[in-house]
N, C-alpha and C positions, 0 to 999 in steps of 0.2 A: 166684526171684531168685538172681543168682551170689552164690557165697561172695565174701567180702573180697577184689578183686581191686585192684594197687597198681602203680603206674609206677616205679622206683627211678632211678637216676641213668641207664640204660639199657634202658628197656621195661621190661617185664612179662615176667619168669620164675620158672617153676613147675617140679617135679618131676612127668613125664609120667606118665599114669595117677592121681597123687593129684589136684592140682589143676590141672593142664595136659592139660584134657579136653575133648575135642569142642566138650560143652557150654557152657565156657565160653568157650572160641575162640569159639562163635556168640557169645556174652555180649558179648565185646570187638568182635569186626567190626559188631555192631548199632550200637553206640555210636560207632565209628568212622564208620560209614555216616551215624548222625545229623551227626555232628561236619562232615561232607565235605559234605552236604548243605544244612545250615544257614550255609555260607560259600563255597559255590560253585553258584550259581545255574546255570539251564540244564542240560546233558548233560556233567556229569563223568565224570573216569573216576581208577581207580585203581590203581596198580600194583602187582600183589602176587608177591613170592618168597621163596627157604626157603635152607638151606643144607644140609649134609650128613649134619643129626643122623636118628633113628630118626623115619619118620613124617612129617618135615617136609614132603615131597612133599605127603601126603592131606593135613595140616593147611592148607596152603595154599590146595589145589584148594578144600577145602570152606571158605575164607575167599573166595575168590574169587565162589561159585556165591550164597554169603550174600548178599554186598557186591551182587553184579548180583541178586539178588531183589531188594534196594530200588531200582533204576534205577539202578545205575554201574555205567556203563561199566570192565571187568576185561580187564587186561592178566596172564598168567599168565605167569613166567617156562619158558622150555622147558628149565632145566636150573638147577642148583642158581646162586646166584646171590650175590657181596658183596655185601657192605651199601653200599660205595662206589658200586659200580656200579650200584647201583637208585636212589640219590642219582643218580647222573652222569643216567639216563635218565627218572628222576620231571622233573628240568629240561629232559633235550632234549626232550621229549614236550608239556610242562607241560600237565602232569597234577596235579588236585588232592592227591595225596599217595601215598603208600605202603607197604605194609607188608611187613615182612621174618622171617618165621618164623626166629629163630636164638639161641641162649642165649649166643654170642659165642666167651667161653674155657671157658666151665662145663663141668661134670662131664656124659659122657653122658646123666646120668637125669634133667639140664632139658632144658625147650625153653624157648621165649619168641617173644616178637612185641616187634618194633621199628615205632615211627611215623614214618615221615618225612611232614613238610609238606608244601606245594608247592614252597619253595624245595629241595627237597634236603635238607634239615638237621631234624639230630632235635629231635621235638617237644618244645616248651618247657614249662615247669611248669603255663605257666596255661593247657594245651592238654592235658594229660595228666589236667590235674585235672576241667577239663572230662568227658574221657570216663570217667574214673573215675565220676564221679557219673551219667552217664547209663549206665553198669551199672549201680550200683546204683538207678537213677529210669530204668526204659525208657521211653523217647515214641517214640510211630510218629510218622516224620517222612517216609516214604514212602507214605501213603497216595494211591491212585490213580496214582503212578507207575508206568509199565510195565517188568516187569523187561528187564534190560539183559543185552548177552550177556559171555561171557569169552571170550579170543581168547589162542591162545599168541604170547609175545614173545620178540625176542631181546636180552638185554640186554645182550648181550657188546662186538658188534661196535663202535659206535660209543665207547663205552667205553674200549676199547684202542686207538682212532685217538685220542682225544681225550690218553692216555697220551702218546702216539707223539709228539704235538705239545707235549708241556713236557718230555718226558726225553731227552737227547741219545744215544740208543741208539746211532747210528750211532761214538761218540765209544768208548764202551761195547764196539762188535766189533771197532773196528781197534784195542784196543789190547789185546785177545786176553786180557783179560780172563775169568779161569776163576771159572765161580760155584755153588752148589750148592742149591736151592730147597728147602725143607721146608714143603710146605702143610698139613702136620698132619693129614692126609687131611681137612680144610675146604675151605670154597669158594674156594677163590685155586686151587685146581688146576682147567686149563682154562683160568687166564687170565694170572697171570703169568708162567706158562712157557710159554704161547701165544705171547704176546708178545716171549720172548728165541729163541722159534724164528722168529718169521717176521722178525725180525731180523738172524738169523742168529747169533746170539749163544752161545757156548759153554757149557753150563752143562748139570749133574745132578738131576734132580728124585729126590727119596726122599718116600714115604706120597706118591704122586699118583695115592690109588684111595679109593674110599669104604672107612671101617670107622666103621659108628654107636659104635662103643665108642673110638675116638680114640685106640687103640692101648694100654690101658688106663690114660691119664691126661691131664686135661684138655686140650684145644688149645691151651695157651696156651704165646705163643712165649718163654719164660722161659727163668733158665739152665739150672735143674735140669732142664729137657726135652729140651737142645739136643745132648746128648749124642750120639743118630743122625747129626746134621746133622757134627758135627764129626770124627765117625767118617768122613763120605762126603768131608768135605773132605781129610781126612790121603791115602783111598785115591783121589782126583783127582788129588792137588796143588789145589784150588781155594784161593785167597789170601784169598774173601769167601763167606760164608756168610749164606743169606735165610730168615727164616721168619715165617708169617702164621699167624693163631690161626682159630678156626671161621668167623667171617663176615671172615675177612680184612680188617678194619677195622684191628687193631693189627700189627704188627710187633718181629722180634727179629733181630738182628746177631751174625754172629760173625766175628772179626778174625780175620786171616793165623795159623794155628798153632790156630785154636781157640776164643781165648778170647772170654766176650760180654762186648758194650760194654753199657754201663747205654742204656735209652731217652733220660734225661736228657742223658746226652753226645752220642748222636746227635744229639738234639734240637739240641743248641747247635752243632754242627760245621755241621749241613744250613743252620742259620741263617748263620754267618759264612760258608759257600761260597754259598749264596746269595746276598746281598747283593752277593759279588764277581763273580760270576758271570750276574747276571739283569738287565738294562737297566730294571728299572723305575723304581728310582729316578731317572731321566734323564725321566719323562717330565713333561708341563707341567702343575704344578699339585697335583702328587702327591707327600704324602711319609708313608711307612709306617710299621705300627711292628711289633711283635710282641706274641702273646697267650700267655699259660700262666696253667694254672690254679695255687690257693693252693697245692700239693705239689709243683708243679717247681721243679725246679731255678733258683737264680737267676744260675748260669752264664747261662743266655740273659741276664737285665739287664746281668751283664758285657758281652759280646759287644754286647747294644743297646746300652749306654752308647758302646762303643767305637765306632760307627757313628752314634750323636746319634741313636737310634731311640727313642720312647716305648716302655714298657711299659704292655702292658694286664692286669689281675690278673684273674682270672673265679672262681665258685665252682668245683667239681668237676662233671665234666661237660662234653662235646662241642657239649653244644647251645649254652652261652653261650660258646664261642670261636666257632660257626658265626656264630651273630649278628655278630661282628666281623668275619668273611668277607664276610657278608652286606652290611654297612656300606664294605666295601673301607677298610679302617683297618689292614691289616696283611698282612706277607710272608708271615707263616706262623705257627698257631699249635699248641701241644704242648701233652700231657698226659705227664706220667711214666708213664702206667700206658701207654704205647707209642701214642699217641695223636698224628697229623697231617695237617695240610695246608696250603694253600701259597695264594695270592694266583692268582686265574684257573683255579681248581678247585671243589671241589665242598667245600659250608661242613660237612664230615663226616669225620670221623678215614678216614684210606684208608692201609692198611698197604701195599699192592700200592706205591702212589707212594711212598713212604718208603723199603722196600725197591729200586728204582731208582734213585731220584735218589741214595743210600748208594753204590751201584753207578757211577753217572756221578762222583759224588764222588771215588770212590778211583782211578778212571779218569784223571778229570783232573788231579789230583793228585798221581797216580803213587806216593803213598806208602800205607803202612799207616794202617788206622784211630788207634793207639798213636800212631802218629808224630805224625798229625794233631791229634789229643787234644794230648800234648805240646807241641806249636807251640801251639796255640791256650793250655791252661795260662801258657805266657810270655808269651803276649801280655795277657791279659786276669785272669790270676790262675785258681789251683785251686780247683775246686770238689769236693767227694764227698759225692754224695748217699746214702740211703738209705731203707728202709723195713718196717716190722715191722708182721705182726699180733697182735693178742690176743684171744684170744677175749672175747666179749658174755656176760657176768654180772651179776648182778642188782649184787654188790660192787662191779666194775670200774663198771658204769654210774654207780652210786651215787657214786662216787669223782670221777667226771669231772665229775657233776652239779654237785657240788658246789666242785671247784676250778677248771672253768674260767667260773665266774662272777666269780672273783675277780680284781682286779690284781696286775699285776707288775713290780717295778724289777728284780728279780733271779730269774732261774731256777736252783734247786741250785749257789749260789756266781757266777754268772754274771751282768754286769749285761744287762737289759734295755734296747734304746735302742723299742721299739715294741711291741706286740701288734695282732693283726691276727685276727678274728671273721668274716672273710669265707665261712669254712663252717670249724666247728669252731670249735678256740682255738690260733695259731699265734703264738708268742713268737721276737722278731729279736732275739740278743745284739749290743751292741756291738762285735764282732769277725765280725760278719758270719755267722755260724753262727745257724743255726733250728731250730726242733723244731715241728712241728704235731701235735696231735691230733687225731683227727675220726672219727666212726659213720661205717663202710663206706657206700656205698647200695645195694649189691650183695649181701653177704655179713656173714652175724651178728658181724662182730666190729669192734673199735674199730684204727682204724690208726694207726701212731706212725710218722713222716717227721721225719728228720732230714738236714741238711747243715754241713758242715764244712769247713777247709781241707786236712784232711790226712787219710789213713786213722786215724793213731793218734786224733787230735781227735774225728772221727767214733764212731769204739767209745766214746771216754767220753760222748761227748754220749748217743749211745743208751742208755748204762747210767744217764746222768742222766733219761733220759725214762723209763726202767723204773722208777728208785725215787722218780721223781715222782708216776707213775699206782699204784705198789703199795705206798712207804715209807709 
């Protein structure tokens, strides 16, 4: 039987050679096969790709060769593959589901396996939980089925037409537009610089080669990494700077001069250009609203308020704003942790699209990301978010156990107008300022998220959330 094997808020990742081994990849594609099999009757099939870590290629193939031993039908990616893009082709295909070899932004020595559905969007709790337990309970559920073969696929093409047709590229080259891509040496290389070429579009690609070691720090498009990308802007001239983490699902920005915009502000900017920008709300019958999970930003309810948009609140995690995609309930919805996408897409964070439409944004716009930021500020009011980790201690655990059971009128001199348990313990001051706490799902430590109006407001609130969790 596999060791304890667990779904976190984003698949299943392990440290490669400990417990991210062969063995247990079979462990999970068995379960997954049960899972595929027991809810899709007849000759399924299943899509499986990898991204650019150490191994993920073989990890794949031998998920694939697994999968078609029990009778499914395998689609093999023919070249490293997003996680967007096996979403966008698990739907054009529909294909019972998919799986995506890739640890995301983690450190080279994971890997991991992502589920997608048959709708395109990652598997939901009580789907994960399911294959959990059938690792650890195997049932042959292919008995007498005749195995099924694997066939290499292309994921790509259709993918970036399907791009072509929500992002005004053409808006993007005549207005000469200079941009700089950083795929992290991740899966986005290959696609969205494919894409700003055959569009003709001006722009520099940097790490657009495989290195399993990610240059030696994690893929993730953060500020402290961006440092390359800002380097390649200054020696362009480029005025926008783009970067995608390892399976190009998330995204990071960097404004005219350099500097990075938080996810959260992009978030809200892409919201209010949207809405201006996109005829949907025009059409008959139809009215949207917007989704983020408990840590973002409530800039976006600004902005929704400003447009009479509902908000929809979700736990942490992409799967339950996909469901709201799914539902067609919304323009678009965001996770802080760089996390989106948009109404007549695919219900899965796609960094690839965020980076564009950022791109058509400041295009159309004509002004700096700053600028934009700023206009929107007077329109709707300032927001500044943030967020800290702390490492997972037996103390620190102990601490949270025990006070975010309790109520609160007031947080460290501060009145309380709500508290919110939607994942974690997240307290609303009456001045519009929050603090959440909450257990990573990803990573051993507990995160503190804070926003405020002002930068100085924000530092104290933080240091109220520090000698909250430690005074």
């Amino acid at each position: 039987m596999a060791s304890k094997i667990q779904f976190g808020t984003s698949g299943w990742r392990a440290i490669i050679a400990d417990q991210f081994t062969l063995e247990n990849v079979h462990h999970v594609v068995d379960s997954v096969a049960r899972y595929v099999l027991e809810n899709n009757p007849g000759q399924p099939t299943l899509l499986v790709g990898y991204d650019t870590r150490f191994l993920s290629e073989t990890f794949a193939a031998a998920a694939a060769e697994r999968a078609a031993s029990h009778g499914i039908q395998c689609f093999l990616a023919n070249g490293s593959v997003p996680t967007p893009a096996l979403s966008y082709e698990i739907r054009r295909r529909k294909a019972a589901g998919g799986i995506n070899f890739t640890a995301s932004h983690k450190l080279a020595e994971y890997n991991g396996i992502k589920f997608s559905t048959a709708n395109g969007a990652p598997a939901l709790p009580e789907v994960t939980r399911q294959i959990e337990a059938g690792i650890q309970d195997p049932v042959t559920t292919s008995a007498g089925r005749k195995p099924a073969r694997v066939e290499p696929a292309d994921f790509q093409s259709h993918y970036l037409t399907g791009l072509a047709e929500i992002v005004d590229l053409d808006l993007i080259r005549r207005t000469h537009l200079g941009l700089v891509y950083d795929p992290l040496y991740g899966a986005g290389r290959g696609y969205l610089d494919a894409l700003l070429e055959r569009s003709g579009i001006k722009f520099t690609t940097i790490h657009g080669w495989r290195d399993v070691l990610f240059g030696g720090h994690p893929p993730e498009p953060s500020d402290e990494h961006m440092d390359p990308l800002r380097k390649a802007m200054r020696a362009t001239g480029a005025p926008l700077g783009l970067a995608t983490d390892g399976d190009a699902d998330r995204f990071g920005i960097c404004d005219q001069g350099g500097a990075f915009l938080s996810p959260n502000h992009i978030l809200a900017l892409l919201l209010d250009y949207l809405v201006e920008s996109r005829p949907w709300s025009s059409e008959p019958g139809w009215t949207g609203g917007v989704a983020r999970s408990v840590a973002t930003t409530h800039l976006i309810d600004a902005v929704a308020k400003h447009y009479g948009m509902p908000v929809y609140e979700t736990p942490v995690g992409f799967k339950y704003i996909g469901e709201l995609v799914e539902q067609d309930k919304i323009y678009l919805g965001g996770e802080e942790s760089a996390g989106m996408t948009i109404r007549h897409h695919v219900p899965e964070k796609d960094g690839i699209l965020a980076c564009l439409l950022t791109a058509e944004m400041v295009a159309s716009r004509r002004s700096s990301l700053k600028e934009q930021l700023a206009a929107l500020f007077k329109k709707v009011g300032p927001h500044y978010p943030g967020r800290w980790n702390v490492a997972l201690t037996d103390e620190v655990r102990q601490r949270f156990v025990e006070r975010s059971s309790q109520e609160y009128s007031s947080f460290q001199g501060r009145a309380v107008s709500r508290s919110d348990r939607t994942d974690g313990l997240k307290l609303i001051c009456e001045d519009g300022s929050w603090v959440l706490f909450r257990l990573s799902g990803t990573e051993p430590v507990y995160r503190i998220y804070c926003e405020a109006g002002s930068p100085p407001a924000l530092k104290d609130l933080a240091q109220a959330a520090r000698d909250f969790l430690f005074g």
